[in-house]
C-alpha positions as CSV (number, residue, x, y, z in Angstrom):
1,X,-142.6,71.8,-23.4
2,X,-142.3,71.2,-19.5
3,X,-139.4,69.7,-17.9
4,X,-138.2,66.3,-18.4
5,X,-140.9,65.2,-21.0
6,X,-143.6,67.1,-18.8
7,X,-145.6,68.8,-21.1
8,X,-148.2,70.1,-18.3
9,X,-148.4,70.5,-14.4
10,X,-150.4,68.7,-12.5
11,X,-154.2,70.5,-12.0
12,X,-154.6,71.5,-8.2
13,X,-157.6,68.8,-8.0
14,X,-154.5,66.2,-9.2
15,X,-152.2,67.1,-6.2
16,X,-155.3,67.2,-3.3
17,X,-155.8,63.6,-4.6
18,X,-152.6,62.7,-2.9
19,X,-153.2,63.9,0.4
20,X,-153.5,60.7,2.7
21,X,-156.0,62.2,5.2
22,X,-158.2,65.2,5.7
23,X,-155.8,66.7,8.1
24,X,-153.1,66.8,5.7
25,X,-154.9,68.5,3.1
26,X,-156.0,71.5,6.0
27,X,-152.3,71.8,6.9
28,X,-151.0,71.9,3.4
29,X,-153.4,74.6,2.6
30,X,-151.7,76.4,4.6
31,X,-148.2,76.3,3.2
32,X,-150.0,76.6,-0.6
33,X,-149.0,80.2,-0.2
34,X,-145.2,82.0,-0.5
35,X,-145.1,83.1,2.8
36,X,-143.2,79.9,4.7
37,X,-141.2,79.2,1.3
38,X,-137.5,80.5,1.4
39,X,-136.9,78.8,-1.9
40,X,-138.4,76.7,-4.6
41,X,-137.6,75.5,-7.9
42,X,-138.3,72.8,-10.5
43,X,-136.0,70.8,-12.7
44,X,-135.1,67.5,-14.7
45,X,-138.5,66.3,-13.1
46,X,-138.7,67.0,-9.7
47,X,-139.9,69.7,-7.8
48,X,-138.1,71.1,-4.4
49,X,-138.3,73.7,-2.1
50,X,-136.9,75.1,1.5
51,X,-140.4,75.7,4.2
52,X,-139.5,77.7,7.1
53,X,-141.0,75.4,10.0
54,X,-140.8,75.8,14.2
55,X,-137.2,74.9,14.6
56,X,-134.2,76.9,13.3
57,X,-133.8,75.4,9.7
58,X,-136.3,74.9,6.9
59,X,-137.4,71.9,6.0
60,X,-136.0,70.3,3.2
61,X,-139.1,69.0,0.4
62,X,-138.3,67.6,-3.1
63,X,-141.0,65.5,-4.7
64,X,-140.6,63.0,-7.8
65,X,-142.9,63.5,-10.4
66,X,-141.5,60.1,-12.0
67,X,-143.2,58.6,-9.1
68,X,-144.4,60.2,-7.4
69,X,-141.9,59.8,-4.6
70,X,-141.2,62.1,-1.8
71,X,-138.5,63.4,0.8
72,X,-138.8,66.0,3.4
73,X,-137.0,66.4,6.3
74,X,-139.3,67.0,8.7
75,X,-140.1,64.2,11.5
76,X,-144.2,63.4,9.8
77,X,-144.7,59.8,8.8
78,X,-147.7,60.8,5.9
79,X,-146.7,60.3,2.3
80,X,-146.7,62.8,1.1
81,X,-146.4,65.0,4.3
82,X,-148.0,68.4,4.5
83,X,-144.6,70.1,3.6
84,X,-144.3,68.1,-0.2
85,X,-148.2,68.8,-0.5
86,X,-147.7,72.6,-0.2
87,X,-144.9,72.2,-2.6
88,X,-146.8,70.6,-5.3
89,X,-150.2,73.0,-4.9
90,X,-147.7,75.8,-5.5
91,X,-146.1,74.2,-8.6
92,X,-149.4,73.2,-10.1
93,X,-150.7,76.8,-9.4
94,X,-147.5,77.9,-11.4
95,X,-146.1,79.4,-8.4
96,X,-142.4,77.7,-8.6
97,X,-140.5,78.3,-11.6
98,X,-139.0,75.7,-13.9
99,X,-135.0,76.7,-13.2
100,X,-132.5,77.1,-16.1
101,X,-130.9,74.2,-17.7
102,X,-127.7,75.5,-17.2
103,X,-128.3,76.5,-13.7
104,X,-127.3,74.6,-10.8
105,X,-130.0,72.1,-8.9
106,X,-129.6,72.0,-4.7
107,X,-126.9,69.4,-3.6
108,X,-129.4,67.9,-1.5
109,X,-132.2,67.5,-4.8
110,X,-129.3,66.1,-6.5
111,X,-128.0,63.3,-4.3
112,X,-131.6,62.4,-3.0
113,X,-132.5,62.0,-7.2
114,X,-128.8,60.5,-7.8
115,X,-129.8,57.7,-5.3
116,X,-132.7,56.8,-6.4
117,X,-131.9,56.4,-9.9
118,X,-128.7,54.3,-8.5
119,X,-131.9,51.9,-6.2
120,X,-133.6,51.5,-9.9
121,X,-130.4,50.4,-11.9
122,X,-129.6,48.0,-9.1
123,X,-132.9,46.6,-9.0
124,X,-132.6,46.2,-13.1
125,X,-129.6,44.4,-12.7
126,X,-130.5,42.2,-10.0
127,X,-133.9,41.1,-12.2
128,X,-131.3,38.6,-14.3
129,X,-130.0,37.0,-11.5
130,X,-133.5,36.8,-10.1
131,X,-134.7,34.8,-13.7
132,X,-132.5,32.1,-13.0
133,X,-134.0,28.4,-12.5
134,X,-134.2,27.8,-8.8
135,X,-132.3,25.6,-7.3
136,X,-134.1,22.3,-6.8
137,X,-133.8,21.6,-3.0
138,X,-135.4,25.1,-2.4
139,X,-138.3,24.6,-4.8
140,X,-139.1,21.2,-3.3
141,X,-139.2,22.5,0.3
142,X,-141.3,25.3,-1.0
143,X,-143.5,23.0,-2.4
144,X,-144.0,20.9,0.8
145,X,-144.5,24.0,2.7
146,X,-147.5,24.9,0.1
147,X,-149.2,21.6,0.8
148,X,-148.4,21.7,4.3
149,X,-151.1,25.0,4.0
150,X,-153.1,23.7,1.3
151,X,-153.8,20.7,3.8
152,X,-154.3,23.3,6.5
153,X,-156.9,25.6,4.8
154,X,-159.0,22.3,3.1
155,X,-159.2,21.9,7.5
156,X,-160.3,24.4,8.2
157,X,-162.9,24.8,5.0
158,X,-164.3,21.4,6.1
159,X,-165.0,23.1,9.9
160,X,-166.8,25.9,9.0
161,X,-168.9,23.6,6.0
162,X,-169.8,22.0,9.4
163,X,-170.6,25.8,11.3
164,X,-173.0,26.6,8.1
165,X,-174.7,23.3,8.6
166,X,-175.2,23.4,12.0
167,X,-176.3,27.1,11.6
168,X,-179.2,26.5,8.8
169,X,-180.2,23.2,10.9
170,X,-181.0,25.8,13.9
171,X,-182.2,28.6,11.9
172,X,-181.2,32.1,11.1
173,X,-183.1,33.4,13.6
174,X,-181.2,31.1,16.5
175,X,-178.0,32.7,14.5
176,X,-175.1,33.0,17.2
177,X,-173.4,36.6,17.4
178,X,-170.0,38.2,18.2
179,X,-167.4,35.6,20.4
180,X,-168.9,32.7,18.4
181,X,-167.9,33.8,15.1
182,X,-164.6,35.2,16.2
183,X,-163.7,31.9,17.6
184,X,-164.4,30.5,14.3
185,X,-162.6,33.4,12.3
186,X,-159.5,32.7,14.9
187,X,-159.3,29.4,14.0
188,X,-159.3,30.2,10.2
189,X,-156.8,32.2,11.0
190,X,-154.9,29.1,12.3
191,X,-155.4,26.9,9.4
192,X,-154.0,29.9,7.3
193,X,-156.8,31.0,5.5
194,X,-157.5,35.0,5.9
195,X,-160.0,35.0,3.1
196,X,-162.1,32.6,5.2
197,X,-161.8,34.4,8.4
198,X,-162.9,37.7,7.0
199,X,-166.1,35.9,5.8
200,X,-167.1,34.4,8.9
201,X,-166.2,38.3,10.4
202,X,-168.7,39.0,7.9
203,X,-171.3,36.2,9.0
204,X,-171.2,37.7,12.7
205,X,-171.4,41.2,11.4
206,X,-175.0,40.9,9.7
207,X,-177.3,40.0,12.2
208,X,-176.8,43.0,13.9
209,X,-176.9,45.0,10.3
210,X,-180.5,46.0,10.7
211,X,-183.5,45.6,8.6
212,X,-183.3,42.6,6.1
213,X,-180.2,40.8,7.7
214,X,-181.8,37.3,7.4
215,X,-181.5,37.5,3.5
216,X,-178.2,39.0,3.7
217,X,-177.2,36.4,5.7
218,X,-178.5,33.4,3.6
219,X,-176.7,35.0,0.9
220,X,-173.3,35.2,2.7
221,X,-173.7,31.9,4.0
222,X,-174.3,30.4,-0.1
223,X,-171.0,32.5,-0.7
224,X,-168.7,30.8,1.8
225,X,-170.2,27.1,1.2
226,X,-169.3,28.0,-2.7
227,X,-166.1,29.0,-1.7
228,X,-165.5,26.2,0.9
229,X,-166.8,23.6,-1.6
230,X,-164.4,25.5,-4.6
231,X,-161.8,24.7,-2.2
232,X,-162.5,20.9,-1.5
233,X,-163.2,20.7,-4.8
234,X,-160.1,22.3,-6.2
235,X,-158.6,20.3,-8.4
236,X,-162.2,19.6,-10.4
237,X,-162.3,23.1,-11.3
238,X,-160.9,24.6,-14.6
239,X,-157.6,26.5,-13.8
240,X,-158.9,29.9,-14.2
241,X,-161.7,29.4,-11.4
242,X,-159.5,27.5,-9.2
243,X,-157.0,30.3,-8.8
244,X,-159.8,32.9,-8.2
245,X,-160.8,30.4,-5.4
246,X,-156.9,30.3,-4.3
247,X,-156.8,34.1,-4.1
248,X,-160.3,34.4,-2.2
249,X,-159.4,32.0,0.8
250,X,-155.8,33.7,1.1
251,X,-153.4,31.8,-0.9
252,X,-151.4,34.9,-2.5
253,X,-149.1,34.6,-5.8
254,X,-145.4,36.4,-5.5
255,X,-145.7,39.6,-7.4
256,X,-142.4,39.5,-8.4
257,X,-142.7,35.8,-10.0
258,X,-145.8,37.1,-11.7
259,X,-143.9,40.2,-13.9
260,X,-141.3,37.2,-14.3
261,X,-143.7,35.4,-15.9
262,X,-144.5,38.2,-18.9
263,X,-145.9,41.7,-18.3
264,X,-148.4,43.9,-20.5
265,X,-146.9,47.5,-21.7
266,X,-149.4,50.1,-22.3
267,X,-149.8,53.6,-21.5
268,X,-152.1,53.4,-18.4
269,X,-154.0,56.4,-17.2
270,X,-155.1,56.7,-13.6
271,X,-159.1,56.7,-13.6
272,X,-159.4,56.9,-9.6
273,X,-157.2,56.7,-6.5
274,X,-158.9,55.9,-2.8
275,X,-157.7,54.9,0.6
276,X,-159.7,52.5,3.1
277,X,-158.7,52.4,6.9
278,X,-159.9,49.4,8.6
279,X,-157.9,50.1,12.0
280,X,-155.3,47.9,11.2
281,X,-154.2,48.3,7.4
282,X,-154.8,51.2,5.2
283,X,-155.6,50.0,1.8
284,X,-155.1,51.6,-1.4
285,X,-156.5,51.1,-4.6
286,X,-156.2,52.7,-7.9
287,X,-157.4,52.1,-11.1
288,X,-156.2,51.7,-14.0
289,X,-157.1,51.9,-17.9
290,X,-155.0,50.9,-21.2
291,X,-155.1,53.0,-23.8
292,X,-154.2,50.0,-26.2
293,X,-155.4,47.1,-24.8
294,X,-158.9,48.8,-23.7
295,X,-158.4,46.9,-20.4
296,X,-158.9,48.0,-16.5
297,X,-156.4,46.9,-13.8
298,X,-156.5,47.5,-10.2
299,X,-153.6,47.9,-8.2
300,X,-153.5,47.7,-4.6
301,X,-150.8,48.9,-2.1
302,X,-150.9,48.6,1.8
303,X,-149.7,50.5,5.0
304,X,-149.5,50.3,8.7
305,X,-152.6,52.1,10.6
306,X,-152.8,55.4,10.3
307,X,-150.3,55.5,7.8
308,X,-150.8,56.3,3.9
309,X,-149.2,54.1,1.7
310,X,-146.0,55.1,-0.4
311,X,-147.2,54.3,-4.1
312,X,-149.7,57.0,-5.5
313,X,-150.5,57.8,-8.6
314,X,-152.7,61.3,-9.6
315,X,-156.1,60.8,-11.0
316,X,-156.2,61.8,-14.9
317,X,-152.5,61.2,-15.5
318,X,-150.8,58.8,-17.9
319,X,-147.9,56.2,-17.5
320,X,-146.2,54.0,-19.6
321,X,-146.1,51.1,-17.9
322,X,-145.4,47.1,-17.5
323,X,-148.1,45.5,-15.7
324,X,-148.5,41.2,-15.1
325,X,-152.5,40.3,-13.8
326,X,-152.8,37.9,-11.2
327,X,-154.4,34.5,-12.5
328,X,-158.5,34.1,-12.0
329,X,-161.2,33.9,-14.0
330,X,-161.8,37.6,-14.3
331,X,-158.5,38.7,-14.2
332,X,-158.8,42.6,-12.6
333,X,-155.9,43.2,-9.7
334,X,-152.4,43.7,-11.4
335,X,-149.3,44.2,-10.4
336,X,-146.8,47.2,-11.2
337,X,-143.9,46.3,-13.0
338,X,-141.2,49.0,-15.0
339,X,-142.5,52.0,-15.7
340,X,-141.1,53.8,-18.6
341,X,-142.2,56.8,-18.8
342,X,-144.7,59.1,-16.2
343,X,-147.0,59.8,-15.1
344,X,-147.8,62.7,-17.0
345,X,-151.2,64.7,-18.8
346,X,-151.9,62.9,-21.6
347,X,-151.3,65.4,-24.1
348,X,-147.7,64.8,-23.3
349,X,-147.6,61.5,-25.3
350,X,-149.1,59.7,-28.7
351,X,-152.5,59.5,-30.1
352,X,-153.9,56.5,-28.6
353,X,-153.9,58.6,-25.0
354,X,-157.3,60.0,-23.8
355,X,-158.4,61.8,-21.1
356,X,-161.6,59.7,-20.8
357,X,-162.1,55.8,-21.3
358,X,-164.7,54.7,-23.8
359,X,-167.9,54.4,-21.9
360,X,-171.1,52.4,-21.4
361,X,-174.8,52.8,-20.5
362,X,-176.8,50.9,-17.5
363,X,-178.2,48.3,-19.2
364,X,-174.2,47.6,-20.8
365,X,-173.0,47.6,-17.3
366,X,-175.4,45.9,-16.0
367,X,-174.8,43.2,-18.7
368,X,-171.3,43.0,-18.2
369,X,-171.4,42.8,-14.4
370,X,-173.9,39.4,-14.8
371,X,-171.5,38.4,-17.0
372,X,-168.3,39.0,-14.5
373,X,-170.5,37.5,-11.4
374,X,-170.6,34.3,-13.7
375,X,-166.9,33.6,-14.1
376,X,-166.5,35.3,-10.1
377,X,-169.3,35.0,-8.1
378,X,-167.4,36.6,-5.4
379,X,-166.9,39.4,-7.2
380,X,-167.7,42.7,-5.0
381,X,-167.9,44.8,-7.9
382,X,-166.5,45.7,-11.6
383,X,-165.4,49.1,-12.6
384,X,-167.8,50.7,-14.8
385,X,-167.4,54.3,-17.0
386,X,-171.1,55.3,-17.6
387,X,-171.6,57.6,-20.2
388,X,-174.7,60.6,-20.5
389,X,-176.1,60.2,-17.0
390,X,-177.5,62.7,-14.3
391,X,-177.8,62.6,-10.9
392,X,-180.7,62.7,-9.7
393,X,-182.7,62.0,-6.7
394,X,-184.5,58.7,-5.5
395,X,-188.3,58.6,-5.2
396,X,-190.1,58.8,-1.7
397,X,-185.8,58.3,-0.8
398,X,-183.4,60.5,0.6
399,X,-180.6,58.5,-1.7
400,X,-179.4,59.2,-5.0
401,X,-179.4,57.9,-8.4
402,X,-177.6,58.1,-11.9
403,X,-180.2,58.2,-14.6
404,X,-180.0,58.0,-18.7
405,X,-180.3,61.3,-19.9
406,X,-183.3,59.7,-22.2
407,X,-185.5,59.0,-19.0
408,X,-185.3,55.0,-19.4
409,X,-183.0,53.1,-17.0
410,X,-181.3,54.5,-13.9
411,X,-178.6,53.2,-11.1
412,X,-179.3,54.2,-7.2
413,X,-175.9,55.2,-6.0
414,X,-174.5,53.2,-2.9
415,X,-175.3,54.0,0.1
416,X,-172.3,54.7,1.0
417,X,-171.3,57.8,-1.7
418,X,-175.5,58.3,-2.2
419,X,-175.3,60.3,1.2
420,X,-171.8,61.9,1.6
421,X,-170.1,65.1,0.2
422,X,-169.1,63.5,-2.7
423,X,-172.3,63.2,-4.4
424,X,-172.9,67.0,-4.0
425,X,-169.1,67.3,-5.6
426,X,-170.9,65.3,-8.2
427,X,-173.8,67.5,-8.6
428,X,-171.8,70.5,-8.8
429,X,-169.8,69.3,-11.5
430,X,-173.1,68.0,-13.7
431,X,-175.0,71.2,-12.9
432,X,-178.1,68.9,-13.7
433,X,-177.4,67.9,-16.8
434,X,-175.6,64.5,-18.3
435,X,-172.1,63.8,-17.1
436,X,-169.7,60.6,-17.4
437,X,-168.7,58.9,-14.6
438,X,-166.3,56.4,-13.6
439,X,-166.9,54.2,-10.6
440,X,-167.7,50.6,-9.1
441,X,-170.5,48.7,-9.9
442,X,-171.8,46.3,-7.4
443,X,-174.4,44.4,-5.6
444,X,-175.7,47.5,-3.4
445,X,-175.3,50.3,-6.5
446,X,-172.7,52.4,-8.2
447,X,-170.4,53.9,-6.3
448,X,-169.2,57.1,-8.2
449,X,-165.2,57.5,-8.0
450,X,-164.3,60.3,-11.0
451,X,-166.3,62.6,-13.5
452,X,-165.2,64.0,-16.6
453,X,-165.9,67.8,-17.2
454,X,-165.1,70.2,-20.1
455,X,-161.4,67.6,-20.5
456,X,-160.6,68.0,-16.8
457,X,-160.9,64.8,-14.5
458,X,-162.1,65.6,-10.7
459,X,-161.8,62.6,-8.3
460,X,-164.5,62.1,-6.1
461,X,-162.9,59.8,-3.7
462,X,-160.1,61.2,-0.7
463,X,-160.2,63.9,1.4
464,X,-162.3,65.6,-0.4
465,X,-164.9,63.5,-1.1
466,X,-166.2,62.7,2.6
467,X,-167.2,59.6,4.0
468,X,-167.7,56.2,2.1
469,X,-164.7,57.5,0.1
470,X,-162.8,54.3,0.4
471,X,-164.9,51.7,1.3
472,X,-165.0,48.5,-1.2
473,X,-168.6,47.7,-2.4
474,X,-170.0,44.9,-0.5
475,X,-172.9,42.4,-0.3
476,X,-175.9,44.9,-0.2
477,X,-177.0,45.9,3.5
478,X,-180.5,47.7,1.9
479,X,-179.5,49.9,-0.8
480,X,-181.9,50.1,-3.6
481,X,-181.9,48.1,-7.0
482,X,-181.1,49.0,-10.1
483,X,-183.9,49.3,-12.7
């Protein structure tokens, strides 16, 4: 038995899942070896160590495995810096030793794990306090604020209802381009409606998206007049649809109110982790899957350009965990609430863990994405395990697809993995024959995000898994079609 309930370090592919950029993972190559390391050690769940760096003291690097959460002393801004990387590949490589129970942890581990133990208690018994009724002058001020905005977005819904008409009364082909639709966007901005805006972004994107763009176009346009309509329409709709049309034109819920309301506990294990960097936001998302309730979850979690965010979670480890779903009529983002336990491998914990969630075929998948584009039709894409596929080549294409291992169906990847390293990760992980996936399923294809081999999960998404690692599945900009 490992530390702290730890039964297992992490695998090296685990700990290069964390790196938040490519450049991070070269430079903690680098300190992966003894050389720059004074000291190490590992203890009550954490994992520290001095790295001799350019100026006259080392750095100081102690990393969380209850988190993950890290420290280090040196001046980088990544989470986890180079410094806690190189720590971790050395502990999972079984490079730092576990120290004695009875010997003495660094003053510095110990206060930096004292405090944050002191944040969480605090936070615990703050939640009491935070359960309490509201006090009525507030809520009603809330509420007039919230109407104030409703008022405001159902605006600016009805001005761009009027831009789609005016734009399908002059054709596609007379459709206006660049500081026409930013206008627009700007002003959806204004009426406080983010969802919208980044449609109409999406409007003035297409016709310069190459071959095909009036159909991608047409179908964009149906999209936002659904949504605009959903929105005029709101209170017609059952309450399951009209929050997913709250959430999609930018009306958020308050994460904390949500685990107030009642949270799910299950032990969750981490089926992929990837970043996307738009310019201004970096945009995490990581899924999850409940070994009891047999359900998915996504989480999100933001930071500034440039900048990783702070929650991360390892591929192919477990937690015990709270978690509440946002409202909608396929219920998939969720938010974390307490976690009890993790993450960890999960051999550490009871019999309902697995290292892989039960899995599908195409035509399943298929199936269940029709059925999820019913209840959302904004959906970009579900997430799919498919079970006993191979990758194989496209026809007459230079794209790839997943096909059953009995020749029938088969699944062209997205353009966007079909073509990067991480489809060759893929390949030499199959070694041609059937492998199961997990990944997202959408409009343009399957977008591969973790395989399963011999009970070892590899993440094909990161650093490590090249370009289109990251990017959500969108409306399909000529990809193939499933068969």
């Amino acid at each position: 038995m490992g530390m702290d309930g730890l039964s297992e370090r992490w695998s090296v592919d685990q700990v290069w899942g964390l790196a938040p950029d490519a450049s991070s993972r070269t430079a903690a190559g680098k300190l992966a070896a003894a050389g720059p390391w004074v000291e190490s050690g590992a203890a009550g769940g954490a994992v520290w160590g001095l790295c001799r760096g350019s100026g006259s003291r080392p750095y100081q690097a102690v990393v969380d495995l209850r988190g993950p959460a890290y420290k280090c002393s040196c001046p980088s801004r990544k989470f986890p810096c180079k410094h806690a990387l190189g720590l971790l590949l050395r502990w999972a490589q079984g490079e730092v030793a576990d120290v004695p129970a009875e010997a003495a942890v660094p003053q510095w581990v110990a206060e930096w794990l004292a405090g944050r133990r002191e944040k969480a208690e605090q936070k615990a018994a703050a939640r009491p306090a935070a359960e309490r009724a509201p006090d009525p002058a507030a809520a009603a001020e809330a509420e007039r604020r919230a109407e104030q905005r409703r008022q405001r977005i159902a605006a600016g819904a009805a001005e761009l209802e009027q831009r789609l008409t005016d734009l399908l009364r002059d054709g596609l082909a007379a459709a206006p381009r660049g500081a026409v639709w930013e206008e627009t966007a700007a002003r959806m901005v204004d009426a406080q409606a983010p969802g919208l805006a980044a449609r109409v972004r999406e409007l003035g994107a297409l016709p310069a998206s190459g071959p095909g763009w009036p159909a991608r176009l047409l179908a964009e346009c149906s999209l936002t007049h659904l949504l605009d309509q959903g929105f005029l329409r709101l209170d017609e709709l059952p309450e399951p649809l009209a929050a997913t049309v709250r959430s999609r034109v930018g009306l958020t819920v308050d994460a904390a109110g949500l685990l107030r309301g009642g949270a799910l506990r299950d032990e969750w294990l981490v089926l992929a982790q990837e970043d996307a960097d738009d310019g201004k936001l970096v945009t995490r998302r990581i899924w999850l899957h409940g070994a009891g309730t047999e359900r998915m979850a996504l989480l999100l979690a933001y930071g500034a350009a440039g900048r990783a965010p702070e929650q991360s979670l390892p591929t192919g480890l477990v937690l015990d965990a709270e978690l509440a779903y946002y409202p909608g009529a396929y219920p998939l983002r969720a938010a974390l609430g307490t976690v009890h336990a993790g993450p960890r491998t999960p051999a550490g914990g009871g019999g309902r863990q697995r290292t892989v969630p039960p899995g599908a075929g195409i035509a399943e998948a298929a199936a269940a994405y029709g059925a999820a584009l019913a209840a959302d039709p904004w959906l970009e894409g579900i997430p799919v395990v498919l079970t006993d596929v191979v990758p194989v080549p496209e026809e007459g294409d230079e794209g790839w697809q997943l096909a059953e291992r009995t020749g029938g169906r088969a699944l062209p990847l997205h353009p966007a993995a079909g073509r990067g390293p991480g489809v060759w990760q893929l390949l030499a992980v199959s070694g041609g024959g059937p492998v199961t996936v997990f990944g997202e399923f959408g409009h343009a294809g399957f977008r591969p995000l973790t395989t399963f081999s011999a009970g070892s999960t590899v993440p094909l998404t990161g650093p490590a898994a090249g370009a289109g690692a990251g990017a959500p599945i969108a409306a399909p900009k000529g990809g193939g079609a499933w068969r």
